[in-house]
C-alpha positions as CSV (number, residue, x, y, z in Angstrom):
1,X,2.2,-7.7,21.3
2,X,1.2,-4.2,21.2
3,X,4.7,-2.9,21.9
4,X,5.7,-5.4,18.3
5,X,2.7,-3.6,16.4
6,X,4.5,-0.4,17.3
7,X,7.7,-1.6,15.4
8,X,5.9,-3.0,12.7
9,X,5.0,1.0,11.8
10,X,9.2,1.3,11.1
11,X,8.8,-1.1,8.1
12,X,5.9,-0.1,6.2
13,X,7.7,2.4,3.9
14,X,10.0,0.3,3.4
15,X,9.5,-3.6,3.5
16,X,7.5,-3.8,0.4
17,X,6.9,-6.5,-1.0
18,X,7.5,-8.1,2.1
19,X,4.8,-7.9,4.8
20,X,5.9,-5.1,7.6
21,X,6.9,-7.6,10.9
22,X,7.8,-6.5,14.7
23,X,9.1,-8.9,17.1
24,X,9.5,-8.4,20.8
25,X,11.6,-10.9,23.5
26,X,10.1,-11.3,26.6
27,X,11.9,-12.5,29.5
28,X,10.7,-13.4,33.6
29,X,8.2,-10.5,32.5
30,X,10.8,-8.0,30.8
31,X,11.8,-7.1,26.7
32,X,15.1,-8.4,26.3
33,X,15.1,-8.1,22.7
34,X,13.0,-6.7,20.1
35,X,13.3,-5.8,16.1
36,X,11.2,-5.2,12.9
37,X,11.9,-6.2,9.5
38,X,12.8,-3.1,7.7
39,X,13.8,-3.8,4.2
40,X,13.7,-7.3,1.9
41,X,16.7,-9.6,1.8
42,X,17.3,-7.8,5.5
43,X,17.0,-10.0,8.6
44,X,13.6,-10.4,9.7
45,X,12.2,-9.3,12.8
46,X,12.7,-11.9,14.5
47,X,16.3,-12.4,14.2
48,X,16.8,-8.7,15.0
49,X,15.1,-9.7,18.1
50,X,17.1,-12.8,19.0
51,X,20.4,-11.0,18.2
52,X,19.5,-8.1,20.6
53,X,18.4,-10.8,23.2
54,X,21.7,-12.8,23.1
55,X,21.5,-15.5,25.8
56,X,19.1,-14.3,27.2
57,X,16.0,-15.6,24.7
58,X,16.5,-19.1,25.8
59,X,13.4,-20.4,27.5
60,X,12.0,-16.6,26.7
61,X,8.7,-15.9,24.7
62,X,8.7,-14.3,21.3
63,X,5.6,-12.0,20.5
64,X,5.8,-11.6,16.7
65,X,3.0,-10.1,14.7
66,X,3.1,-12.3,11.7
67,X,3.7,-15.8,12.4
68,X,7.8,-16.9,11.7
69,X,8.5,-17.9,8.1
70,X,9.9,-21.5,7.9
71,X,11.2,-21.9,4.5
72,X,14.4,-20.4,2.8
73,X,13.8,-17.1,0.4
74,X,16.3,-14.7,0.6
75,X,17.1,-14.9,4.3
76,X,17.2,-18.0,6.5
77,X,14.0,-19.3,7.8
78,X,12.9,-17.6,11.5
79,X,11.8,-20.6,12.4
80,X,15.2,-21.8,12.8
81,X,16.8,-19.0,14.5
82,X,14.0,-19.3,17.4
83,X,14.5,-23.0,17.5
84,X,18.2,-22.3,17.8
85,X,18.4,-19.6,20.4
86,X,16.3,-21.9,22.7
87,X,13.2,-19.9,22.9
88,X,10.3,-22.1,24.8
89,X,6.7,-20.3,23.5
90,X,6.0,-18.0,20.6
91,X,2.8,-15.9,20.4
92,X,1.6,-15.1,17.2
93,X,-0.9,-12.4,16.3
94,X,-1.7,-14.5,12.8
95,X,-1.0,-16.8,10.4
96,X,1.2,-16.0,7.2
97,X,-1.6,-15.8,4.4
98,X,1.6,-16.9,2.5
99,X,1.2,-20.7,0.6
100,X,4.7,-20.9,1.2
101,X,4.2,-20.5,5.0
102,X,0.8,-20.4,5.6
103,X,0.6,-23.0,9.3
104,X,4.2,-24.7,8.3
105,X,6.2,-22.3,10.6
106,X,3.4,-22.7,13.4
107,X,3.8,-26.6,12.8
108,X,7.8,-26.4,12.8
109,X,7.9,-24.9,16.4
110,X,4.8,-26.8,17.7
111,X,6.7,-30.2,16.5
112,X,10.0,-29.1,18.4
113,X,7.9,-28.9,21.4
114,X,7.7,-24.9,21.3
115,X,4.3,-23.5,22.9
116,X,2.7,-21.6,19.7
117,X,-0.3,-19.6,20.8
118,X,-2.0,-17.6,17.7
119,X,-4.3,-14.4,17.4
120,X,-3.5,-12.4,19.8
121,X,-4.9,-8.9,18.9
122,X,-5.2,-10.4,15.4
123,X,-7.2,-7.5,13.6
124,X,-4.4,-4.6,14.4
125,X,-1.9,-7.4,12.9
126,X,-3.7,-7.5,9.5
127,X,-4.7,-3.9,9.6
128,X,-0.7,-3.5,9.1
129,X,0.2,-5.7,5.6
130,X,-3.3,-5.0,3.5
131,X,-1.9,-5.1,0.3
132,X,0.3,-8.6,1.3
133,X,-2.5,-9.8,2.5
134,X,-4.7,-9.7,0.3
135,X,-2.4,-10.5,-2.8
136,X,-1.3,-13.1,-1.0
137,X,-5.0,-14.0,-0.6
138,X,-6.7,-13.3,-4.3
139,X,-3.7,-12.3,-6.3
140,X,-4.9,-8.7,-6.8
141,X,-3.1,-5.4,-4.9
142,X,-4.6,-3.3,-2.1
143,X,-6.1,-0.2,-3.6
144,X,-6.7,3.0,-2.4
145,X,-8.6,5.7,-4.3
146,X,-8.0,8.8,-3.6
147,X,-9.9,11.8,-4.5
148,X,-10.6,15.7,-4.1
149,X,-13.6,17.4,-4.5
150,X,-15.8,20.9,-3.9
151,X,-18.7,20.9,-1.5
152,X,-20.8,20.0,-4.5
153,X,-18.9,17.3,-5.6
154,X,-17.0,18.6,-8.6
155,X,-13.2,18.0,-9.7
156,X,-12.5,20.5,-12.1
157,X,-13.8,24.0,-13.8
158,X,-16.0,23.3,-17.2
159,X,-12.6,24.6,-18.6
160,X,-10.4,21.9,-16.9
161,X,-8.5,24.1,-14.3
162,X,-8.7,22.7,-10.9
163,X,-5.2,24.1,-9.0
164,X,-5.8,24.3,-6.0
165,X,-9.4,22.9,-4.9
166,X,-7.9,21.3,-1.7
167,X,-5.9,23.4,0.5
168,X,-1.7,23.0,0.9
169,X,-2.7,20.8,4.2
170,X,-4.4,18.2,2.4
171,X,-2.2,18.1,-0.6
172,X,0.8,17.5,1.7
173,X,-1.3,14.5,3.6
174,X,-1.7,12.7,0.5
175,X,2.2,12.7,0.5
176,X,2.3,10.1,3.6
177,X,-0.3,7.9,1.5
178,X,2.3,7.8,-1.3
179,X,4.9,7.1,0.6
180,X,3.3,4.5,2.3
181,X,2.3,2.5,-1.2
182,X,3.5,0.3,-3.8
183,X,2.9,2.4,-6.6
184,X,1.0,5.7,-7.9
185,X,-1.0,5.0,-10.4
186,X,-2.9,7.5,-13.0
187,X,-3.7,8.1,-16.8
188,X,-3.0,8.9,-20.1
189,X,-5.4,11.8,-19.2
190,X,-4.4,13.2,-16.3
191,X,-0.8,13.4,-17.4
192,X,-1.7,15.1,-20.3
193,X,-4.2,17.5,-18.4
194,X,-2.4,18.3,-14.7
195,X,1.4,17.4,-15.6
196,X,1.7,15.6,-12.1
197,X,5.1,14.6,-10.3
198,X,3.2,11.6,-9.1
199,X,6.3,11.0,-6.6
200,X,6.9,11.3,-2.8
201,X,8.1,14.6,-2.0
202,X,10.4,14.7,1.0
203,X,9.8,17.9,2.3
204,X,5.8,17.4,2.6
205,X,6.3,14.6,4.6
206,X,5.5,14.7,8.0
207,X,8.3,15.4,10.8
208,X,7.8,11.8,12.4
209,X,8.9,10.6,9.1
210,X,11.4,12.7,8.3
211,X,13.5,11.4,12.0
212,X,13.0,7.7,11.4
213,X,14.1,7.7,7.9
214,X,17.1,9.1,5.8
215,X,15.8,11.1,2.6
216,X,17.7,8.5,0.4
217,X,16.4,5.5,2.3
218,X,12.6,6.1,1.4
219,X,12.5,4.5,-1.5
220,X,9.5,6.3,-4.3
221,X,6.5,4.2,-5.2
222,X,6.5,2.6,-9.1
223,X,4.7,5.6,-11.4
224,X,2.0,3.6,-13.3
225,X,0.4,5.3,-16.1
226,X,-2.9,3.4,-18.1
227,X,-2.3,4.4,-21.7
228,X,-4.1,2.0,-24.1
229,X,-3.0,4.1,-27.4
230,X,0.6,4.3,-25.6
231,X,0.8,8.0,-26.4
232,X,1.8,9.5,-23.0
233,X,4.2,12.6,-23.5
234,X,7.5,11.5,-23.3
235,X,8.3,15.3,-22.3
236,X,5.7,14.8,-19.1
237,X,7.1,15.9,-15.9
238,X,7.4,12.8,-14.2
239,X,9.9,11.4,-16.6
240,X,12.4,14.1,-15.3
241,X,12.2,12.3,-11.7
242,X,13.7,9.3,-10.2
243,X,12.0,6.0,-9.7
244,X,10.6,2.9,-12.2
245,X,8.2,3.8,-14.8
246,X,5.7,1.5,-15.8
247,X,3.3,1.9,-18.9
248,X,0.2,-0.1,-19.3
249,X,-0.8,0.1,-22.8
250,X,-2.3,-2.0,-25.5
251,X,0.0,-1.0,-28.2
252,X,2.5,-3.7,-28.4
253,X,4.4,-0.8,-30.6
254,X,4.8,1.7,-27.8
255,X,9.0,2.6,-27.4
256,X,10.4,4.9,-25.0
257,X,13.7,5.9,-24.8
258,X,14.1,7.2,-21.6
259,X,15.9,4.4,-18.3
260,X,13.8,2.8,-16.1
261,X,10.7,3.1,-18.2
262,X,9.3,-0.4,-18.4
263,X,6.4,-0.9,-21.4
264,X,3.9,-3.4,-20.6
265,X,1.2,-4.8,-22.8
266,X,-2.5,-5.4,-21.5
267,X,-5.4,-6.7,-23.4
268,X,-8.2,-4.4,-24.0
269,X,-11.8,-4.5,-22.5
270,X,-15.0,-2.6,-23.5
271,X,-14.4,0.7,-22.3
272,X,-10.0,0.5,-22.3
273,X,-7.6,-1.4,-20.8
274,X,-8.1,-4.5,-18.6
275,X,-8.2,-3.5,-15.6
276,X,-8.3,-6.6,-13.4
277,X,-5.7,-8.1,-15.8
278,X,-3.7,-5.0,-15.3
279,X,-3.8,-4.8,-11.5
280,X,-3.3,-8.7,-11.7
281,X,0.3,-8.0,-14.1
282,X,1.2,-5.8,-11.3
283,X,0.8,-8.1,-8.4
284,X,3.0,-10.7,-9.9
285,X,5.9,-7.8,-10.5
286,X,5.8,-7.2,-6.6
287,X,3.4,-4.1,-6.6
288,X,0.7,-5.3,-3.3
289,X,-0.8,-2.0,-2.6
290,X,-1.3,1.0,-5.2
291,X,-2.3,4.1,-4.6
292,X,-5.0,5.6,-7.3
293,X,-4.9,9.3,-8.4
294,X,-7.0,9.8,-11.2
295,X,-9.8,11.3,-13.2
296,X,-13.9,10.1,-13.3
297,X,-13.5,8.0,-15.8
298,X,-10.7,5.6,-14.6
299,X,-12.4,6.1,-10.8
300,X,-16.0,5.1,-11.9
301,X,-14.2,2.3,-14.1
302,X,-12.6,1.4,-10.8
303,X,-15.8,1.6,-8.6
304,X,-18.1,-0.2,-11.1
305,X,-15.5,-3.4,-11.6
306,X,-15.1,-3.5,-7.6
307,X,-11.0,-3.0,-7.9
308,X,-11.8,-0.3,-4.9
309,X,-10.8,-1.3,-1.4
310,X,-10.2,2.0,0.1
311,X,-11.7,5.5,-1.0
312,X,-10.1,8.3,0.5
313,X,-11.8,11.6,-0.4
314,X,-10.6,15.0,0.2
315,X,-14.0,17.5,0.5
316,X,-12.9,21.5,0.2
317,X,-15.8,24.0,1.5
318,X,-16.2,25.7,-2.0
319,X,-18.9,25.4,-4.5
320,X,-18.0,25.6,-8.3
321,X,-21.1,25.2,-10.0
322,X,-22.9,22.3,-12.3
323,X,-21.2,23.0,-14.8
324,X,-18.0,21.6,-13.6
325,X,-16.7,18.4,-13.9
326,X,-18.1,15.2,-11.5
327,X,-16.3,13.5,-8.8
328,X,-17.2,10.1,-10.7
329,X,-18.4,9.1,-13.5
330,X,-20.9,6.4,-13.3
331,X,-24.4,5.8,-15.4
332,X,-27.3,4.1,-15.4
333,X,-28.8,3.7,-12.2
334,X,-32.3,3.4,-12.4
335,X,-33.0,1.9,-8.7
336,X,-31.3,3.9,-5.3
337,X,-30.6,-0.7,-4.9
338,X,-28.3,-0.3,-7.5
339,X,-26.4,2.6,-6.2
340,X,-22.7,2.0,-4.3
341,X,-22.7,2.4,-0.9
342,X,-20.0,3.1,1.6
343,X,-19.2,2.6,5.2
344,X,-17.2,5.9,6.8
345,X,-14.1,4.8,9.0
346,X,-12.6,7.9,9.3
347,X,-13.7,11.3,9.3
348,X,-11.2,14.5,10.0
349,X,-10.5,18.1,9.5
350,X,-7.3,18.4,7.2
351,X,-6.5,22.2,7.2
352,X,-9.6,23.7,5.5
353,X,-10.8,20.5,4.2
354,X,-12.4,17.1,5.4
355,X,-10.8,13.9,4.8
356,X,-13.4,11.3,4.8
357,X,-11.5,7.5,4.8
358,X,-14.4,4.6,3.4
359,X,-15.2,0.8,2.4
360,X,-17.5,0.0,-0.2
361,X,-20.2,-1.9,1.9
């Protein structure tokens, strides 16, 4: 099973929206046969497993990290192909969170007479698919929040300049984060103020990367810009790069002429868009796990409504003063009860900075 978690890590740049899967075949204690699903409408994992198996997977055991689909999509169902090659137990590290699968393909091999053991290092399995998982689960994306920050917490000089407060090190990191989401989301704001790429740049990305993938098979993650008035630049850098565009806005007027530039209306709440409506419009188009990049307003927005699952903050040992701009922006706490608290997963030294990786507790 561990070997299969391994070959799940092929597919996670590119399998979206489909979960990331590995599958190994085992034989009289030996891999016959082993695969990952890499790309949707591809075989899955296990029928790259079976096919390198041949003959040899009858009466063998599949290890597979996300239990075998059994309903036709754009591929066959797995269950099938294991039934068919003869295979006589399948372990499964968990259940599809699916509705369309979700125990059915467990039930399929278990009424064929097929051993079907389940949760076998379960927790490593989920820690692969968050964002399928948990749209699949509430109908809302993964999100990750990323940002950077002096040693006193600030984003920006009182004037607005902040190139560079995190070293070249830690920009280039956030590059594999990208790469690894849905979509890059932002603002109106931050458009207008930094003039961001908000892409994957393939020369940042790290060397282990680079060797599994060709430059033109990693796909870039959906730009998503919130811009309630639907005045974004249409001169803005990150129209001049390839990928899908999509504008959240509340003005049902908004026109761009620009390809691959899709307009979007969202109702508006108190302080801007809808946020939970928006995230919710983005699900349904196949987007499970964004990536946040952003000013204070939209992060403390983020923070306050819960939409957070992941922050990732970049900390750089300099100190620019009160008078610059705050990490987040959120008011009103009148109780240290009410303020949010985090749980640390991961702390590391990224060139001269500190990456610190947290849940909201």
């Amino acid at each position: 099973m561990q070997r299969a978690i391994n070959l799940t890590i092929l597919g996670v740049y590119t399998a979206t929206p489909n979960p990331s899967v590995g599958c190994v075949i085992t034989k009289d204690d030996h891999i016959v046969g082993e695969g990952c699903h890499l790309r949707a409408g591809e075989p899955h994992a296990e029928v790259h497993a079976l096919n390198a198996a041949g003959k040899r997977a009858k009466n063998a055991t599949a290890y597979v990290t996300l239990e075998p689909c059994s309903h036709y999509g754009r591929t066959p169902p797995c269950t099938l192909a294991l039934l068919e090659a003869g295979v006589n137990r399948v372990v499964c590290a968990m259940v599809d969170p699916n509705p369309k699968v979700a125990g059915r393909g467990i039930q399929c091999l278990r009424d064929a007479n097929i051993q079907v053991d389940i949760g076998l290092m379960e927790v490593q399995a989920e820690a692969l698919n968050p964002g399928f998982i948990k749209v699949m689960k509430t109908g809302l994306p993964f999100v990750q929040l990323k940002l950077a920050a002096s040693l006193d917490g600030r984003t920006a000089l009182s004037n607005g300049r902040s190139k560079w407060i995190t070293s070249f090190e830690a920009r280039k990191d956030v590059q594999t984060f990208r790469s690894m989401s849905d979509a890059i989301l932002s603002t109106r704001q931050t458009v207008v103020d930094d003039d961001p790429s908000l892409n994957v740049r393939w020369d940042q990305l790290p060397s282990k990367i680079q060797a599994n993938y060709e430059q033109a098979s990693l796909r870039q993650p959906v730009c998503v810009i919130l811009d309630s008035k639907g005045m974004v630049p249409s001169t803005s850098r990150l129209f001049s790069f390839p990928g899908k565009k999509i504008i959240l806005t509340a003005n049902p007027a908004v026109l761009f002429t620009q390809k691959n530039i899709e307009i979007v209306v969202i109702p508006k709440a108190s302080n801007g868009l809808d946020l939970n409506v928006a995230f919710r419009v983005l699900a349904s188009k196949g987007i499970n796990h964004i990536w946040v990049e952003a000013g204070p307003t939209l992060a403390g927005s983020l923070l306050t409504e819960e939409l957070v699952d992941e922050l990732i903050v970049y900390q750089a040992p300099k100190l620019m003063g009160s008078d610059s701009r705050a990490l987040v922006n959120l008011v009103g706490y009148t109780e240290m009860e009410q303020v949010l608290t985090f749980s640390l997963t991961d702390v590391c030294q990224i060139g001269s900075d500190i990456r610190l990786r947290m849940y909201k507790q």
